[in-house]
N, C-alpha and C positions, 0 to 999 in steps of 0.2 A: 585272456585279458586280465592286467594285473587290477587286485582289487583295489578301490578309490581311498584315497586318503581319507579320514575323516575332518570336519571341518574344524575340531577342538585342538586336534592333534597340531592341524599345520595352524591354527595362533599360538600354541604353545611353544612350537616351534620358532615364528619368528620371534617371539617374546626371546626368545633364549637365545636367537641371533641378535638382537637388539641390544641386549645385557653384553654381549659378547662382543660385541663391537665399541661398546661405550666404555668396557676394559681397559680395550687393545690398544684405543686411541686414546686415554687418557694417560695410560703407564709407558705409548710409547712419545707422547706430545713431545718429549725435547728431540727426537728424530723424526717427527713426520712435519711438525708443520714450519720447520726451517724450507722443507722438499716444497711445502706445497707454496709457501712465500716466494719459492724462487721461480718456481712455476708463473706466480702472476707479477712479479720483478720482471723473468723470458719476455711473456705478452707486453708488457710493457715498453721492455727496450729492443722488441722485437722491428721497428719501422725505422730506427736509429742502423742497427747490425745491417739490417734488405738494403737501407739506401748505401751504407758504403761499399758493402756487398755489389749492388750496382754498378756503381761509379770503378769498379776494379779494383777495390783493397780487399785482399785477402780475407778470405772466415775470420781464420783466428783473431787477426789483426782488427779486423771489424767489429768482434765482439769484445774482444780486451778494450778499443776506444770507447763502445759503449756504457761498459761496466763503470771505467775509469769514470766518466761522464755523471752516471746516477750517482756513484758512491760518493761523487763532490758536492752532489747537490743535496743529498741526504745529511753527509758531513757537514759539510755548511748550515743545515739548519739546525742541529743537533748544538752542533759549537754558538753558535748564537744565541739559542735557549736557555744552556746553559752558562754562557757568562750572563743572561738581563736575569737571569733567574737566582745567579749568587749576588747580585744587586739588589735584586729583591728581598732576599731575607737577609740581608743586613738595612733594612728599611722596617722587620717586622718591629721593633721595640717602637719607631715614631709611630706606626700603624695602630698599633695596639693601646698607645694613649691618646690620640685622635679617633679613636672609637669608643674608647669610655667619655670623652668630650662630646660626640653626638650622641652620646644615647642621654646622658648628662642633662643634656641641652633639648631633648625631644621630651623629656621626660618632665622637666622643670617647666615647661609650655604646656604641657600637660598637667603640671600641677597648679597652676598658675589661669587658666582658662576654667578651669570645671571645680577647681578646688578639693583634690583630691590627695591624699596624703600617698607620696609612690617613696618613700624611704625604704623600705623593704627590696617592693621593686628593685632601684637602683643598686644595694646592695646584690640579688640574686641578679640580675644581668651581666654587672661586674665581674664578678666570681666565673658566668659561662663565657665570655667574653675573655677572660683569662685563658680559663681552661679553651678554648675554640683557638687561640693563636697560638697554646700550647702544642694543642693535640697536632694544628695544623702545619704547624711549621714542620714538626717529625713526618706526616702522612706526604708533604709535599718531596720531602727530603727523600724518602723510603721510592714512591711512586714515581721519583727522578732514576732512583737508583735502582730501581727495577726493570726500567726501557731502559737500562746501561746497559744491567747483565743480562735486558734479554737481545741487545745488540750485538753486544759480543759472544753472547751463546749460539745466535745466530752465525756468527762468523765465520763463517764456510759456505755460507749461501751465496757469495759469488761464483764460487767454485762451481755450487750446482747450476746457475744462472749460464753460466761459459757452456759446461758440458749442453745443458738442455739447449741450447740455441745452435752448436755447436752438432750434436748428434740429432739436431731437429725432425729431416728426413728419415733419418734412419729408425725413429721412433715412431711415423707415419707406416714405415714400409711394415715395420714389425708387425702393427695392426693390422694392416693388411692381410700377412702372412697367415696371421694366426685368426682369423674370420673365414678365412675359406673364399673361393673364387667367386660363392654364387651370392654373395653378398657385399660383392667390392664396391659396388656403387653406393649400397645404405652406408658403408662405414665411411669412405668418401663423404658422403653426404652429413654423417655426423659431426665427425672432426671439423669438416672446413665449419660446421655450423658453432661446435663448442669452441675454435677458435677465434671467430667472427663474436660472438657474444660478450665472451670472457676481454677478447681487447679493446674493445668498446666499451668494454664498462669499465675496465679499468681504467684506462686513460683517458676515458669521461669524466671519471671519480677525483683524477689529480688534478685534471684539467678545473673542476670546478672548485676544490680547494686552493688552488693558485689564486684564484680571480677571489676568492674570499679573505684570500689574506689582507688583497692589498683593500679589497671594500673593508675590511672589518679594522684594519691599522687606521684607515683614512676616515671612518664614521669615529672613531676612539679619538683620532688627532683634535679633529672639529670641535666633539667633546671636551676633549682639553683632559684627558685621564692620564697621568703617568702610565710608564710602561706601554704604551698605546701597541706598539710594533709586537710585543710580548705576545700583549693579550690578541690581537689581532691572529697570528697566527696558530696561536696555542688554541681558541675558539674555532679558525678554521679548519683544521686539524682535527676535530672533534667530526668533524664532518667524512669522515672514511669510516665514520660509524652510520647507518644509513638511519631514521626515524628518529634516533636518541642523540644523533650530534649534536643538532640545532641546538638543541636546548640545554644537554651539558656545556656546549663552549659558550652561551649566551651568558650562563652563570658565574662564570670566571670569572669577567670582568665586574658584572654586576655586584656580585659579593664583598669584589675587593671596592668598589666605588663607597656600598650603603656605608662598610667600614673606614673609608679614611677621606671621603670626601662630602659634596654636601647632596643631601635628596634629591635636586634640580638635576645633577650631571648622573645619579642612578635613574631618573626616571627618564633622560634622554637616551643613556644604555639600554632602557628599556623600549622604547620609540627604533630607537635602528637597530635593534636586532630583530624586531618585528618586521622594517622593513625589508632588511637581506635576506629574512626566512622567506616572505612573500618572492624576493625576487630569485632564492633558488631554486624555490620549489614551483614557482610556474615559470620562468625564463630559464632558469637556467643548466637544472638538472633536465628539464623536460627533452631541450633542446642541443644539449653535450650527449648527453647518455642514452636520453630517447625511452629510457625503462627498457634497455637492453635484453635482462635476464626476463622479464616477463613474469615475476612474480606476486602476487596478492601478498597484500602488506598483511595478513595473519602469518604464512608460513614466511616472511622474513621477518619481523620480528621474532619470532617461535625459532626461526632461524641464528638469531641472532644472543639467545636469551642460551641456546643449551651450546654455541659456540663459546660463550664467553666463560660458562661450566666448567669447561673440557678443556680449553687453553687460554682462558683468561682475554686478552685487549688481542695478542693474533686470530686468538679463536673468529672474535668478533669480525677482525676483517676480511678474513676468508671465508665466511659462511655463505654469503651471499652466493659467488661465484660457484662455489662449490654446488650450491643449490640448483645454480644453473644450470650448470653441469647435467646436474640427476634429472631433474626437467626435461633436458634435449634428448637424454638417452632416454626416458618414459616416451617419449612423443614418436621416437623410431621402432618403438616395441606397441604393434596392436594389442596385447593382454595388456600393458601398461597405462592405454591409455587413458584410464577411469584418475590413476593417479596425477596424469601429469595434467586432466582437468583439474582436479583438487588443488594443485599446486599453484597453475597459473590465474594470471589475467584475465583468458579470454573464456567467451562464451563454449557451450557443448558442443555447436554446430563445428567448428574448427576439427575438433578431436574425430567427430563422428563419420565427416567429409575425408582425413586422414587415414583412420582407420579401415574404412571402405575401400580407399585407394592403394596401402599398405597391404588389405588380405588380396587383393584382387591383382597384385602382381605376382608374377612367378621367378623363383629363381632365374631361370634364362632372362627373363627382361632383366631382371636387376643387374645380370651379370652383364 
């Protein structure tokens, strides 16, 4: 009987597979996470490719009409954003002295009510208020041209989108092959499960960025904000971020309002995006996505915090899934399951009811 590991030895161990991993994926991020975009890009236009597939248009033909299909609608928004947003900053010089005008004008009411001398004040606001449309207009310019070149660095991930939907089967069969006979049911049972998870959330995820566009363009219009449509989108968008969207794209608009409009139409900015966060987070993510991946909002954020490390705004969008991923395979593995309680939603009794059921099968049943 060989002798037992000790227990220092195997933390150290993972410690150094942990290190070793956060290497691999960092130094190999401009090859892995184009693969793994294309991966939830597959899941996505996976129900587009089946139905033509159905209806008797060819694989290839089915997937090239698909591809064709997203990359218009991707395009299309990209091209859009990009021309309101070189509108935009040729607006920054009006912006920027209808913001020293309000602060001007809050400041002088201010001095004027309590009798308080703000000259200084006004001078040092000025000055950051300078510096703030300075700094910002390069950081907006930079952060445009960053989702450029990380589009076009992506640029072959159609390719991989084709192939994976394309060699779909034949990457089911592989797994198969390479699991062994006596387990063809668990691994069966994994895949349809990490399939089923993964596309539901993801085309939960657009689906309910869709419906925010047009709530977040049409509460901005009411409002009366320039650029409505802009910001509408740009704040929905923010939303493929899970916990931290809400409130990055609420900001967008909001920042641009206190700057060139009056407090009444920032504080209605404020008023609806309270209420669209109310209606995503109990209408509507509830009931599109359903909490798909099943995970406890500590490790998706945590999820989300060492994604965005490691590969920046992709990182961020694939962690989730990814997480999911690891979840469903702890839940088919009995020594796993202590973690994939850790990880999820649900209570012990789940894991423990599984577990039981998982040692108490045998190879031949499985098979």
């Amino acid at each position: 009987m060989p002798p037992k590991t000790p227990t220092i030895v195997k933390i150290i161990l993972a410690m150094v597979g942990i290190i070793a991993l956060f290497v691999i994926v960092t130094q190999a991020r401009n090859f892995l996470y184009p693969i793994l975009l294309g991966v939830l890009m597959a899941y996505l236009l996976l129900p587009i490719a089946a139905y033509l597939e159905k209806v008797k248009v060819p694989r290839p033909i089915a997937i090239l009409i698909s591809i064709i299909f997203g990359m218009t609608v991707i395009g299309g928004i990209v091209f859009f954003l990009y021309n309101r947003i070189t509108f935009f900053l040729e607006d920054i010089p009006t912006l920027r002295v209808n913001a020293t005008n309000n602060i001007d004008s809050i400041l002088n009411r201010v001095e004027s009510e309590f009798g308080l001398s703000v000259a200084s004040q006004k001078n040092w606001l000025r000055q950051n208020i300078n510096d703030f449309f300075e700094s910002g207009t390069g950081n907006l310019i930079n952060a445009f041209s960053a989702t450029t070149s990380t589009i076009f660095g992506i640029g072959i991930m159609p390719v991989y989108v084709f192939f994976m939907l394309f060699y779909r089967n034949k990457f089911r069969n592989f797994l198969l092959m390479v699991t062994g006979k006596g387990t063809h049911e668990k691994t069966k049972n994994v895949l349809e499960q990490i399939s089923n998870v993964t596309q539901r959330y993801v085309g939960g995820v657009v689906t309910v960025v869709l419906i925010l566009c047009v709530l977040n363009s049409a509460g901005l219009m009411i409002i009366g904000i320039k650029y409505a449509i802009m910001f509408g989108i740009l704040s929905a968008l923010m939303n493929l971020i899970p916990y931290f969207g809400t409130l990055i794209g609420g900001t967008i608009p909001l920042a641009f309002t206190l700057f060139s409009d009056t407090p009444e139409k920032a504080l209605g900015i404020v008023v609806l995006y309270l209420i669209i966060g109310f209606v995503d987070h109990n209408i509507l993510t509830p009931n599109i996505t359903g909490g798909a991946v099943q995970i406890n909002p500590f490790f998706t954020i945590l999820s989300l915090v060492v994604g965005g490390i490691v590969w920046g705004i992709p990182g961020m969008l694939i962690a989730v899934p990814i997480l999911g991923t690891v979840k469903i395979i702890f839940e088919n593995i009995s020594e796993l399951h202590p973690y994939a309680y850790l990880m999820g939603s649900d209570g012990p009794r789940r894991y423990l009811k599984l577990g039981k059921r998982l040692r108490g099968s045998s190879p031949k049943k499985a098979a």
